[in-house]
C-alpha positions in Angstrom: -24.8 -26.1 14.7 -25.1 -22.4 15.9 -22.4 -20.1 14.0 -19.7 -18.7 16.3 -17.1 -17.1 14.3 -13.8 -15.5 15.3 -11.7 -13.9 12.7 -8.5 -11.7 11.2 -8.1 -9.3 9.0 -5.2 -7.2 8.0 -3.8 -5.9 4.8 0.0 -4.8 3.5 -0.8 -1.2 4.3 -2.7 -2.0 7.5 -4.8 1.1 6.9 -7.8 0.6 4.3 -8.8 -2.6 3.5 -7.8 -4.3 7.2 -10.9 -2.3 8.2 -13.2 -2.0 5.2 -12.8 -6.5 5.4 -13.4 -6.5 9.3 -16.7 -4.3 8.9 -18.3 -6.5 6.1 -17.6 -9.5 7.6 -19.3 -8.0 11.1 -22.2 -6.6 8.8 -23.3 -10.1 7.5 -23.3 -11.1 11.0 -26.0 -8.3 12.2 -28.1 -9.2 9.2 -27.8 -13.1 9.7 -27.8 -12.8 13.3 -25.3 -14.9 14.4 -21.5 -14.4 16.7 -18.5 -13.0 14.9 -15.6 -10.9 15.8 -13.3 -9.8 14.2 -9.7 -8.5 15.4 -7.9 -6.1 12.8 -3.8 -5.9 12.9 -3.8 -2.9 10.9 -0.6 -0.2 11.0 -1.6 0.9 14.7 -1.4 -2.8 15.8 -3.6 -5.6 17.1 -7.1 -4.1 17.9 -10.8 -6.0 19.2 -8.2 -8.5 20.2 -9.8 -12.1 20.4 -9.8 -13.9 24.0 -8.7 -17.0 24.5 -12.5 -18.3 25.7 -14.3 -16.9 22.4 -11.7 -18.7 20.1 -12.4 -21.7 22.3 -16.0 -21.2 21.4 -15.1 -21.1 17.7 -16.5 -22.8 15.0 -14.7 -21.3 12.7 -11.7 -19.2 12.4 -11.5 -16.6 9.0 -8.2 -15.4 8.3 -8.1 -12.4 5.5 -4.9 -11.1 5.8 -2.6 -10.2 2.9 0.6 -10.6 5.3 2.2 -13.2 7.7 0.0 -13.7 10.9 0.7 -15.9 14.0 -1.9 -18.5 14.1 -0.4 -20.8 17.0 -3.4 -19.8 19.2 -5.9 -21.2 16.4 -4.5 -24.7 16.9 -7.1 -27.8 16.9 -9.7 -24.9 15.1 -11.4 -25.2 11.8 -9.6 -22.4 9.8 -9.6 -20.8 6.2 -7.1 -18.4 4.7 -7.9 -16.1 2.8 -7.5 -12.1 1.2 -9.3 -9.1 2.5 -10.4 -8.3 -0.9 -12.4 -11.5 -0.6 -13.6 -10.4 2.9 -14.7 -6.7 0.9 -16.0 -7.9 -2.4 -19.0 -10.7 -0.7 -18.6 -11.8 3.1 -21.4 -13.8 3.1 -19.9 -16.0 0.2 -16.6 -15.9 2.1 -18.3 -17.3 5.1 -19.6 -20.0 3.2 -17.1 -21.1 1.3 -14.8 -21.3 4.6 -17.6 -23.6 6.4 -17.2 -25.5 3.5 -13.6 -25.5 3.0 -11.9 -25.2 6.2 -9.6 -27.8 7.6 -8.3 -28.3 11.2 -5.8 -26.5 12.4 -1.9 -28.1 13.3 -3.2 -31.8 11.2 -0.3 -32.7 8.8 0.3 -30.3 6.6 -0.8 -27.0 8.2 1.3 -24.4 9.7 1.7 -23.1 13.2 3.3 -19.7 13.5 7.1 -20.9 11.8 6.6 -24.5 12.0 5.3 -26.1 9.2 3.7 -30.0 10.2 4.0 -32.5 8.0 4.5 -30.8 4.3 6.0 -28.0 4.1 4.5 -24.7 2.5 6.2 -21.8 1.0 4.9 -18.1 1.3 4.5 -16.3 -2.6 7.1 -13.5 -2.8 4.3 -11.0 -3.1 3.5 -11.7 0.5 6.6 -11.6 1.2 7.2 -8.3 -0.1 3.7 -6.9 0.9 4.6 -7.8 5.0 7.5 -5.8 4.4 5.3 -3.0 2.7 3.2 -2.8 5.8 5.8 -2.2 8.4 7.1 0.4 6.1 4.4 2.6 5.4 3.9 4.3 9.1 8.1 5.5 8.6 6.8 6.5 5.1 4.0 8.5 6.2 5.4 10.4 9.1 8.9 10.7 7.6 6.7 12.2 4.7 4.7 14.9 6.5 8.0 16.1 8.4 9.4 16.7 5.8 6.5 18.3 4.4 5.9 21.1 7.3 9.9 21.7 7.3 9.3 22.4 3.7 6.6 25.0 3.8 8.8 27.0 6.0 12.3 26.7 4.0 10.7 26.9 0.3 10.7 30.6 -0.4 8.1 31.6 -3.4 7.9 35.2 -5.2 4.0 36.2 -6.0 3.8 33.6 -9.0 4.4 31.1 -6.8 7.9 30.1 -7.8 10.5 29.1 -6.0 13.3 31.5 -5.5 15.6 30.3 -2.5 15.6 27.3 -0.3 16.9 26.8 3.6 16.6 27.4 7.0 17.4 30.6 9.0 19.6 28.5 12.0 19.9 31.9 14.1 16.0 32.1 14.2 14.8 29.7 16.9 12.2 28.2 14.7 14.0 28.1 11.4 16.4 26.1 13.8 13.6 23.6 14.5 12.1 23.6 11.4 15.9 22.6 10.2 16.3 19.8 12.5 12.5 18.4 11.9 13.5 18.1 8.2 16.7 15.9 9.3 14.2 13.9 11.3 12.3 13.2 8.0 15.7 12.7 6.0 16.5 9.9 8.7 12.9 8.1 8.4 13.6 7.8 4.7 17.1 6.8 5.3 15.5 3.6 8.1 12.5 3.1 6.1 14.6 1.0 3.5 16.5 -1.3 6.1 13.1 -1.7 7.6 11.7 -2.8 4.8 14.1 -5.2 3.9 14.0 -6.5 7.5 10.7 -7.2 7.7 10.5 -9.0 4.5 13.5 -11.4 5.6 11.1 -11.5 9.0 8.3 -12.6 6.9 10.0 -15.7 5.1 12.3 -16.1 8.5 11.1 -14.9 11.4 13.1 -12.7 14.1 16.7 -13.7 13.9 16.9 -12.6 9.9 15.6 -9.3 11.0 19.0 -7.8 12.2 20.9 -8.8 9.5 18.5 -7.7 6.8 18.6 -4.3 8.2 22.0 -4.5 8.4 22.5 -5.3 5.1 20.3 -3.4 3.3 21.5 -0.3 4.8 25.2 -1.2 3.7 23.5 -1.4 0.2 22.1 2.6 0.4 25.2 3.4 2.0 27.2 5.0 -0.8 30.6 5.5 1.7 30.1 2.3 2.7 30.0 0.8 -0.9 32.8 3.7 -3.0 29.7 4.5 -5.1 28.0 7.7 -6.0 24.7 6.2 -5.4 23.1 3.4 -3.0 21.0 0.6 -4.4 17.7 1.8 -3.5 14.9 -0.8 -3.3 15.9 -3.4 -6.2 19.2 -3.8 -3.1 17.5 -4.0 -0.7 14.5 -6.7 -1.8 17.7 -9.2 -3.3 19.4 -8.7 0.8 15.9 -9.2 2.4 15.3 -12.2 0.2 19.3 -13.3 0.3 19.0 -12.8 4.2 15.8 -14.6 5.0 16.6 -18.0 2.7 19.8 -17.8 4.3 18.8 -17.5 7.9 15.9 -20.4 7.0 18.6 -22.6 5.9 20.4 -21.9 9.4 17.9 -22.8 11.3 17.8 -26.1 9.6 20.7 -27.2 11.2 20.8 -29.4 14.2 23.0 -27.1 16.4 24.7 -28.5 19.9 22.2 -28.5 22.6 24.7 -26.4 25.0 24.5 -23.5 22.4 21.1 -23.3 21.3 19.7 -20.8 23.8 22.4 -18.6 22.1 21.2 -19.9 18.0 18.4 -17.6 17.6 19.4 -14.3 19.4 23.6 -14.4 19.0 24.8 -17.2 16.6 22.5 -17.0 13.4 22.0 -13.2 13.6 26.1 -13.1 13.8 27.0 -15.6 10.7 23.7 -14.2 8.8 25.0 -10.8 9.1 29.0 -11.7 8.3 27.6 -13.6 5.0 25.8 -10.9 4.2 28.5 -8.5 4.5 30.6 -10.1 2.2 27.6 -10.5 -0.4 27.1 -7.2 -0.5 30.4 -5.6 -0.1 31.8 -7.7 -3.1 29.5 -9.1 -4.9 25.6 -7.3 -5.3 26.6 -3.9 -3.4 28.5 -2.5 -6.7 26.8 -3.8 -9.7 22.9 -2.7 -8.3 24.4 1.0 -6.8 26.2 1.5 -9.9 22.8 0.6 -12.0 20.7 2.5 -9.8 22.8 5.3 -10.2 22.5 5.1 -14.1 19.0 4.7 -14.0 18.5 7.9 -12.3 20.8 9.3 -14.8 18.7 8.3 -17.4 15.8 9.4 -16.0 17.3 13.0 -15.6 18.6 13.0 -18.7 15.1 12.1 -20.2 13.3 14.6 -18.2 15.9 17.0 -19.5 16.3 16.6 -22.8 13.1 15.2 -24.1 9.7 17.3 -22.3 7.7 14.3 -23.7 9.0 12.0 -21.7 7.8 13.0 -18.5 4.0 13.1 -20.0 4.8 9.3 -20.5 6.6 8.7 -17.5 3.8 10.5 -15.8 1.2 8.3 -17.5 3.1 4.6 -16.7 3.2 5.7 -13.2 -0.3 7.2 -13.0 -1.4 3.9 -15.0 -0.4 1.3 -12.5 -1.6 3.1 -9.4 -4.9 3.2 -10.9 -4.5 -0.4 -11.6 -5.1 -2.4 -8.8 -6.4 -0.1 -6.1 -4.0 -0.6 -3.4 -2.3 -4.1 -4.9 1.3 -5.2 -5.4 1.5 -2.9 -8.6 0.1 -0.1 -7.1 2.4 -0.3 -4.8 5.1 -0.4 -6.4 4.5 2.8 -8.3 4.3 4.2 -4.9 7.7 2.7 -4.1 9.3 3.4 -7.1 7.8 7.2 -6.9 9.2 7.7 -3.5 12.6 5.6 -4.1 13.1 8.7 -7.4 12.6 11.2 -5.4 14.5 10.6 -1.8 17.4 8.6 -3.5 17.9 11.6 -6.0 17.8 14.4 -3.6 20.5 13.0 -1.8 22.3 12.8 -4.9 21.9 15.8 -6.2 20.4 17.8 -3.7 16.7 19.3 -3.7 17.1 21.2 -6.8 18.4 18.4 -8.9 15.8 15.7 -7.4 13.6 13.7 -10.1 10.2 14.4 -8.7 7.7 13.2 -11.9 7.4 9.6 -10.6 6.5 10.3 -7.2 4.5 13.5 -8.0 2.6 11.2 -10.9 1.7 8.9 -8.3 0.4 11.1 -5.7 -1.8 12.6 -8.4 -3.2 9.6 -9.5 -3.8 8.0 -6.0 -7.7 9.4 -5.4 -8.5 9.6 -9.5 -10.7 5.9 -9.2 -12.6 6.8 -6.0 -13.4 10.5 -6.8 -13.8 9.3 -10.2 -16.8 6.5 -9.6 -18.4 9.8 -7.1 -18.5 11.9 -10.0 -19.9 9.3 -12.2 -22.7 8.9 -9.5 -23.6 12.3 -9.4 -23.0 12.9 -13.5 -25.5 9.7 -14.2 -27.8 8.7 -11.0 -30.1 7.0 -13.5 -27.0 4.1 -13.8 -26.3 3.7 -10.0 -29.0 2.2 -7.5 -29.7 3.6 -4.2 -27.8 1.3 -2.8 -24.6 2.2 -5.3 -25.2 6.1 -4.4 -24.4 5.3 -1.0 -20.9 3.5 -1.7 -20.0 6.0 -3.9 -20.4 8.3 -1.5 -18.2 6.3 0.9 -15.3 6.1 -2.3 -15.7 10.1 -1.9 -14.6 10.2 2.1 -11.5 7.4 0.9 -10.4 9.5 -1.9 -10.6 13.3 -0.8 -7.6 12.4 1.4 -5.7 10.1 -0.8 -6.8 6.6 -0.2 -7.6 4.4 -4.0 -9.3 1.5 -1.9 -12.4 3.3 -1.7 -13.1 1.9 -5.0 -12.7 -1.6 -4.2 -16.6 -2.3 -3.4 -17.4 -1.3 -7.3 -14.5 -2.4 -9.1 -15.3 -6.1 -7.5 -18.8 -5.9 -8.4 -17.5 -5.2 -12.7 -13.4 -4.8 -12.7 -13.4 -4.3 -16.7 -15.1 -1.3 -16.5 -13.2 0.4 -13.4 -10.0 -1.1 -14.2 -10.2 0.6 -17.3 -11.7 3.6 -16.2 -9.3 4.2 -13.3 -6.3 3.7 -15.6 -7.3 5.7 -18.3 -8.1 9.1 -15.4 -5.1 8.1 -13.3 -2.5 7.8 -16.5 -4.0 11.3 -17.8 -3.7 12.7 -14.1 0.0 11.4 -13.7 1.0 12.4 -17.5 -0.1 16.1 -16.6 1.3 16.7 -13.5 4.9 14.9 -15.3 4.4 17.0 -18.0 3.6 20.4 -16.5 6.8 20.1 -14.4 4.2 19.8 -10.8 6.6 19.0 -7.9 4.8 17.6 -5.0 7.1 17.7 -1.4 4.5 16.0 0.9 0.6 16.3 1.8 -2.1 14.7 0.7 -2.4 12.8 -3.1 -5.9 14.2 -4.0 -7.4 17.9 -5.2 -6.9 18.8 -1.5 -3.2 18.5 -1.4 -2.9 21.9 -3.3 -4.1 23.1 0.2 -2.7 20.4 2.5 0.9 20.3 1.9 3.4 22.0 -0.3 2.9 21.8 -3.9 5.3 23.6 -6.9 3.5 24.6 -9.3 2.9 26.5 -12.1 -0.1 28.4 -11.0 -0.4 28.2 -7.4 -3.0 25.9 -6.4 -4.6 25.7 -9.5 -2.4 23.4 -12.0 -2.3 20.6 -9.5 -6.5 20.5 -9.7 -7.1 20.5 -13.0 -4.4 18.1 -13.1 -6.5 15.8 -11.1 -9.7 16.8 -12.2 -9.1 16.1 -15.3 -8.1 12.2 -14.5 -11.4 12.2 -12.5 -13.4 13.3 -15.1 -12.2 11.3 -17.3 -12.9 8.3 -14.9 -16.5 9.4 -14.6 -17.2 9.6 -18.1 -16.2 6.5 -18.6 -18.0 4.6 -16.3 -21.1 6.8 -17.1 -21.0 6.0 -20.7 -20.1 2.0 -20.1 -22.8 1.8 -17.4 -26.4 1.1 -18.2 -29.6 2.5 -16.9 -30.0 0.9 -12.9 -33.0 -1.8 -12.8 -34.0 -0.4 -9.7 -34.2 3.5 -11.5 -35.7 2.1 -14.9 -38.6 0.6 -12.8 -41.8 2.2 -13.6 -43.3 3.6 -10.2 -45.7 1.0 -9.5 -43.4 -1.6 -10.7 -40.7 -0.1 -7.3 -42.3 -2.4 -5.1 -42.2 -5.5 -6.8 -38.5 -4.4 -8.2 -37.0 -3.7 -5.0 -38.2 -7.4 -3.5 -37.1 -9.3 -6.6 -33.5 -8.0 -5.9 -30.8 -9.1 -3.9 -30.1 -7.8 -0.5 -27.1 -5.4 -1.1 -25.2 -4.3 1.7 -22.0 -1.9 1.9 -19.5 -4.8 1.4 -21.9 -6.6 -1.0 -22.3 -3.8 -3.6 -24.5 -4.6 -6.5 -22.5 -2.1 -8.5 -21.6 -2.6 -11.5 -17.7 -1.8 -10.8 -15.3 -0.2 -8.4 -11.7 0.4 -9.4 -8.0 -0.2 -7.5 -6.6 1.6 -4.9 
């Protein structure tokens, strides 16, 4: 039977992997020579959207998607679920193993879109939280770099490069904009919580729990709303979103009058949902979490103030779990957790008393494992192939502006090695930046940043790349050291030939490297 293959990808961020899966799936199609698209639902939406006649002519439909994805059109199709990573690390093994392994889609016990046939089947809570991660990130990012530009204009620096005054001149016309676009910013990491938390309850609900998740976890980072001197910050808003969406699930369980259920979905369950979850937060959850929140930054504070060690270590945890699993759930919730630190504390105490060693540690570490594997390639081509050369030089492109899943191809190919590597540069990176009091505003998380975006530091534009370079390096090394000669560069030269056809075909998703690192 000829091969006709239709296929998703997406990813929590909807920005790295969504692609890096589509284009080795296509690749194995070139080289085998047989049909396959692949639409990608990345952070700028659905694009190389599939027709309706070419998943007709499907054989097989590949999902590699690390969020919730509508699969009601893919009804009566053979269809395997599956990760992007899978998609990144061997395609052509994915492809298999789904010819082997897929079952028909809408028999008992598969799902279509929200209704589950037959058994039913529970999302993880990773999933949940990583669907909620990607609608997030876009408000993130933009919110970020607003904030960012206001900032070079308001942060006033003497010749060292220290800041000696901060604010906007409102009688100058662009001190006046610049004043407002920073409110813009302030307001996109004000929504960026509730969004989150909707989007979550969306994942294990579907639409009517978005409303009242937003709702809810807004109350919960309101700290007029709760009497508190601090809102709950993420741990709030991931118990509403979960609190909300099991709730909502529950409603829709019931068998409601057929005169009102036109009204159930859009008026009634959105209404109750968001009275319940009112009263949850407002006396029960809304105090307890703020009021912890609030001592944690506290402590955090009080740590960075009275003990310099402690942001070296700080610093390092942070640095340590961005490097860990290039662009995974811990990864991200460094990330999280960074940004969370440093937006919930500047409205607390303004921007001179803000916390920024989290969210400054994980910027710093975010492009160590990428950059770190080029250096390595460059340091010791007799260890990498050709072929490995090539990636590496790929990981460079992803990592000069900030992106850790440019590692991926290697650190599937030998995660030991990588992991280990990428921790050990990315907790040195974060450490150094925590302990050298660096405060990164917004820009990009690599060496480049100290030129794209506005860094405090304590020589301008220098402290924040040794910083880096120094987790880098220390990446580099130690995949240099751990590595062994390549085959392919050990070959004598009239043994090339015969080496190069005894090997496997590599191709860019199919690296024969022996290890790539987290994102």
């Amino acid at each position: 039977m000829t091969r006709h293959i239709v296929a998703i990808t997406a990813c929590a961020a909807g920005i790295a992997h969504t692609y890096m899966a589509a284009e080795a799936l296509e690749q194995v199609g070139l080289e085998d020579d047989f049909f396959i698209k692949v639409e990608t639902q990345g952070s700028i939406g659905a694009q190389n959207t599939l027709t309706e006649q070419e998943i007709k002519d499907a054989t097989l439909v590949i999902i590699a998607s690390d969020i919730e994805i509508d699969l009601s059109r893919f009804a009566g199709k053979r269809l395997y679920k599956t990760r992007p990573k899978a998609a990144i690390v061997d395609p052509r093994a994915l492809i298999e193993e789904a010819e082997e392994k897929a079952l028909v889609f809408g028999s008992k016990g598969t799902k279509i879109g929200s209704l589950t046939l037959g058994k039913t089947t529970e999302n993880g809570f990773v999933q949940h939280i990583m669907s909620g991660i990607s609608y997030m990130v876009p408000m993130v990012i933009a919110a970020g770099l607003l904030l960012a530009i206001a900032n070079v204009y308001a942060f006033q620096r003497d010749d060292l490069g220290r800041m000696v005054s901060w604010g906007f001149d409102q009688s100058d016309p662009m001190g006046d904009f610049m004043f407002h676009l920073f409110k813009v910013g302030q307001i996109g990491f004000t929504l960026m919580i509730p969004l989150f938390a909707g989007f979550v309850a969306n994942s294990i609900a579907d639409r009517p729990a978005i409303a009242p998740a937003m709702l809810g976890a807004y109350m919960a980072n309101d700290p007029s709303f709760l009497g508190t001197d601090a809102g709950g910050g993420f741990l709030s808003a991931i118990l509403v979103a979960f609190l909300v969406g099991y709730f909502v699930k529950y409603l829709k369980k019931i068998s409601w009058p057929k005169i009102i259920q036109p009204l159930v979905p859009i008026m009634i369950i959105p209404l109750i949902s968001t009275f319940f979850i009112t009263v949850v937060v407002l006396y029960l959850i809304g105090h307890p979490i703020a009021e912890a929140m609030n001592a944690t930054y506290e402590g955090l504070n009080w740590l960075t103030t009275h003990y310099s060690s402690s942001t070296f270590i700080i610093g390092a945890i942070i640095g340590a779990m961005i490097g860990f699993d290039f662009g995974g759930p811990i990864n991200k919730t460094a990330l999280i957790f960074g940004t969370a630190v440093w937006t919930d504390t500047v409205a607390k105490y303004g921007i001179e008393g803000a916390n920024f060693v989290p969210g400054t540690a994980a910027q710093a570490a975010i492009s160590v494992a990428p950059l770190g594997i080029f250096l390595a390639s460059k340091l010791f081509q007799n260890r990498f192939s050709a072929t490995e050369k090539i990636s590496a030089n790929s990981a460079f492109g992803m990592g000069i502006v900030g992106v850790t899943e440019g590692a991926i191809p290697f650190a599937a190919a030998n995660p030991l090695q990588i992991i280990t590597a990428s921790v050990a540069g990315s907790a040195l990176a974060g450490g150094l930046v925590g302990y050298l009091d660096v405060r990164f505003y917004g820009g990009i998380g690599s060496p480049l940043g100290t030129f794209i975006g506005y860094i405090e530091q304590p020589i301008p534009f220098v402290t924040w790349i040794v910083c880096t370079f120094a987790g880098i390096a220390t990446t580099a090394l130690i995949i240099g050291f751990w590595r062994r000669p390549s085959v392919q560069n050990a070959s004598q030269p009239n043994e090339e030939k015969e080496t190069h056809e005894n090997e496997p075909k590599l191709t860019q998703a199919t690296p024969i490297t022996q290890f790539n690192g987290p994102a």
